[in-house]
C-alpha positions, 0 to 999 in steps of 0.5 A: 445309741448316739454317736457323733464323728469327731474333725478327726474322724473317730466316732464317739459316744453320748447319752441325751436324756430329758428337757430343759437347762443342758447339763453336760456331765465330764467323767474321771480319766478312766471312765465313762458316762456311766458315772453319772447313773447314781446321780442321774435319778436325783436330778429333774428339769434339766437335759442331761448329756454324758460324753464317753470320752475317746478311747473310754467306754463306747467310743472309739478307740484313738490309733494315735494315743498322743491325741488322749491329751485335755486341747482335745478333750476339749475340742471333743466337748466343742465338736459334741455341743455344736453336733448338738446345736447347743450355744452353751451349756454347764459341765459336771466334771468329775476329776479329769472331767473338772480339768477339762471344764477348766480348759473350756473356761480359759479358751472357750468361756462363751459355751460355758454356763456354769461349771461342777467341779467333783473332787478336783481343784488346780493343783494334784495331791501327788500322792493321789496321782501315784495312786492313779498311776498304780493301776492305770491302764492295766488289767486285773491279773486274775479274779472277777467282778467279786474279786474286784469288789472286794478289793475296792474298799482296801484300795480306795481307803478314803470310803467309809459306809459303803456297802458292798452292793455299790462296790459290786456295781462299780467293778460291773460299770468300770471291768467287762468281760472278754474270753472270761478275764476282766477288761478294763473298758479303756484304751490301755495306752492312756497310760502311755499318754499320761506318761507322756504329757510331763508336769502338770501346768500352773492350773490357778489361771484356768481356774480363775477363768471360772470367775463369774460363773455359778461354781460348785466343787465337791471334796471327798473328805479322805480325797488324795487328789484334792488336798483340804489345803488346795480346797480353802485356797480355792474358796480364798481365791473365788469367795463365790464357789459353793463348797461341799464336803462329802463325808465318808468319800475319797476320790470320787464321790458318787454324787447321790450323797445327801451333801453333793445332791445338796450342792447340786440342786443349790448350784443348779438354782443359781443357774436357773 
């Protein structure tokens, strides 16, 4: 499987899959590329690229947890594209992915062609981070993966219709197993770090930075971290995003609905 070895020496993972426009896809805080394998299918005529960010998934974990912070995310994203020999490519960023993609926008405009923003805007629903924090860098205290997809449906409320098979896939993708207890597949002191970044930034700035490329965001419609108030005001500010609402769908939707595939395929025409 590819790796590439970050200016500081850490080794870290990516997928690069097909031909044509460079997609390069960004996941939530606690995820991987594997995100992205409901969408994926859907998608064709373009080079998909999934980066596990460091210390997620198959990459390597960062001895200094202080480094789990979005300058080096991004300069991850830089170091990748040019490990690729890629001049710029358009991000699908999903939650954290859509922040970093922002990040980019403001210091970096040049590498980006277009941006996907996946249920997150410039500011974060308060409710939706405490939530986040309630589980963040902890692992299940007893149970499987059964377990685990159970208990989805109760605490990701916003989701409506989603069968039971999709929320056993999701405990598989996101929990590993070590010595028959569930493993979160992160490093647990991305806590320490969140904790440690202090309040979050005026992000309306990083946002603007957008304007002039083909822009999509996609809303959950139960999503507790991009409020409905924070979404219209995105749309005020940038009449040119194409906006989605994603029924049945909270933070995050899957990006196989019938309403992100849409604005994909329609974000992705305007790119091409």
């Amino acid at each position: 499987m590819p790796n590439f070895t970050t200016s500081d020496g850490l080794s870290l993972h990516y997928t690069d899959e097909g031909t044509g426009l460079p997609v390069l896809c960004l996941a939530g805080l606690t995820r991987t590329g594997a995100d992205f394998d409901y969408m994926a299918p859907h998608l064709s005529g373009i080079r998909l690229i999934r980066l596990d960010y460091r210390g997620r998934g198959q990459s390597d974990w960062d001895p200094n947890w202080q480094n789990y912070a979005l300058p080096i995310e991004c300069r991850d994203v830089l170091e990748l594209l040019d490990h690729l020999n890629l001049e710029a490519v358009a991000i699908i960023g999903t939650s954290r992915g859509g922040l970093n993609a922002m990040g980019l926008a403001a210091t970096a405009p040049e590498r980006l062609l277009g941006v996907a923003l996946n249920d997150i805007g410039p500011e974060l629903d308060p409710a939706g981070l405490d939530g986040i924090m309630t589980h963040l860098g902890r692992n299940p205290a007893a149970g499987g993966h059964e377990h685990i997809a159970a208990a989805l449906p109760m605490v990701l409320k916003g989701f409506k219709g989603v069968p039971a098979s999709r929320w056993l896939e999701e405990a598989h993708k996101h929990y590993t197993t070590l010595d028959g207890k569930l493993q979160i597949t992160y490093d647990p002191h991305l806590r320490d770090a969140v904790e440690a970044s202090g309040d979050i930034p005026d992000l309306w700035p990083f946002f603007d930075a957008l304007a002039g490329k083909p822009l999509l965001c996609l809303r959950g419609a139960g999503s507790d971290l991009l409020s409905a108030r924070t979404f219209v005001a995105m749309q005020e500010r940038n009449p040119e995003m194409l906006a989605v609402t994603v029924a049945g769908r909270g933070h995050i939707p899957f990006l196989d609905e019938p309403e992100s595939l849409q604005g994909l395929h329609a974000w992705l025409e305007q790119l091409q």
